[in-house]
C-alpha positions as CSV (number, residue, x, y, z in Angstrom):
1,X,0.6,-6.5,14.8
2,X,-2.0,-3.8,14.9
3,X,-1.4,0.0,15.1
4,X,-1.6,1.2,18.4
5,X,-2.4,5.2,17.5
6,X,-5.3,7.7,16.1
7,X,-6.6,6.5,12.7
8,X,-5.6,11.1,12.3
9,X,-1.7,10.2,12.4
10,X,-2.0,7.7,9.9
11,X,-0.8,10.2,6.7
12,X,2.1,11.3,9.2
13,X,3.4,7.4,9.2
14,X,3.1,7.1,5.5
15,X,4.7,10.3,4.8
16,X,7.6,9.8,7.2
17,X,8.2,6.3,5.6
18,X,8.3,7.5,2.6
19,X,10.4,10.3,3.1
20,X,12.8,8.7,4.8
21,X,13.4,6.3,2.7
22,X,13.2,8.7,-0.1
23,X,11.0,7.5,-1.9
24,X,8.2,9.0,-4.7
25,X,5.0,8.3,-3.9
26,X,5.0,6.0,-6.9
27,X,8.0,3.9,-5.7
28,X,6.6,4.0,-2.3
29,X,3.3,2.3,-3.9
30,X,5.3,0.0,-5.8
31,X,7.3,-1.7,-2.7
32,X,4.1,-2.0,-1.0
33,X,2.3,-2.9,-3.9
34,X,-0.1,-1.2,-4.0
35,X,-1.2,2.0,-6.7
36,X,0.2,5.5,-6.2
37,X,-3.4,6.9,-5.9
38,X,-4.0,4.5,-2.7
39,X,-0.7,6.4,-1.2
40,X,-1.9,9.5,-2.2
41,X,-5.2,8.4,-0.2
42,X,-3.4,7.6,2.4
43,X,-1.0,10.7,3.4
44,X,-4.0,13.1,2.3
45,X,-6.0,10.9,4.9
46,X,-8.7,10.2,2.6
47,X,-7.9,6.7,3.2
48,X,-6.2,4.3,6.0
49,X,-4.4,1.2,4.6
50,X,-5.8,-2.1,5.4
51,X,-4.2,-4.8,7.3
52,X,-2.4,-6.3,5.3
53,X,-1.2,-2.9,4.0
54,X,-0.1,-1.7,7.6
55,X,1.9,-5.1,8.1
56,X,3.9,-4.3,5.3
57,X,4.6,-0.7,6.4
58,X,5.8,-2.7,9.7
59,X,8.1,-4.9,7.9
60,X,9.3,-1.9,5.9
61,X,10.1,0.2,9.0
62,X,12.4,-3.1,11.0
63,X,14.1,-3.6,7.8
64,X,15.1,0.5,8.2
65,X,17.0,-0.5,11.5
66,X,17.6,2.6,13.8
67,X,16.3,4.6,11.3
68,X,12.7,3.4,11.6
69,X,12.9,2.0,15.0
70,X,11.2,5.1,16.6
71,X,8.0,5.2,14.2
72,X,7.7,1.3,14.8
73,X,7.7,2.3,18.8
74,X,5.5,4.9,17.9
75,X,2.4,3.2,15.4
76,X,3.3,-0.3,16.2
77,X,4.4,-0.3,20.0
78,X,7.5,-2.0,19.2
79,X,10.5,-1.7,21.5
């Protein structure tokens, strides 16, 4: 699946993923796999994660349950 919002919101969708799984920006990096500098990238949007990236922020958010349901309705137009 695709992301379905502004390129702008992307640092919002990587920080709130983050946070709420409470995660460092390193360990965030590390489940993604991917370097802590690309995730810096990303929530400073310097960057926007590539597809293959994004599909495994999705997978990350329906493994959350309720508690990343509304951010995959939001990015990924998930029910």
């Amino acid at each position: 699946m695709t992301v379905t919002t502004p390129v702008s919101d992307i640092p919002n969708l990587v920080r709130t993923l983050r946070e709420r799984l409470g995660l460092s920006q390193e360990k965030l990096a590390a489940s993604l796999g991917v370097s802590f500098q690309t995730v810096n990238r990303w929530e400073r949007g310097h960057a926007k994660p590539s597809q293959l990236a994004l599909n495994a922020i999705e997978q990350k958010l329906a493994e959350m349950g309720g508690q990343g349901s509304d951010l995959l309705h939001k990015y990924f137009k998930q029910p």
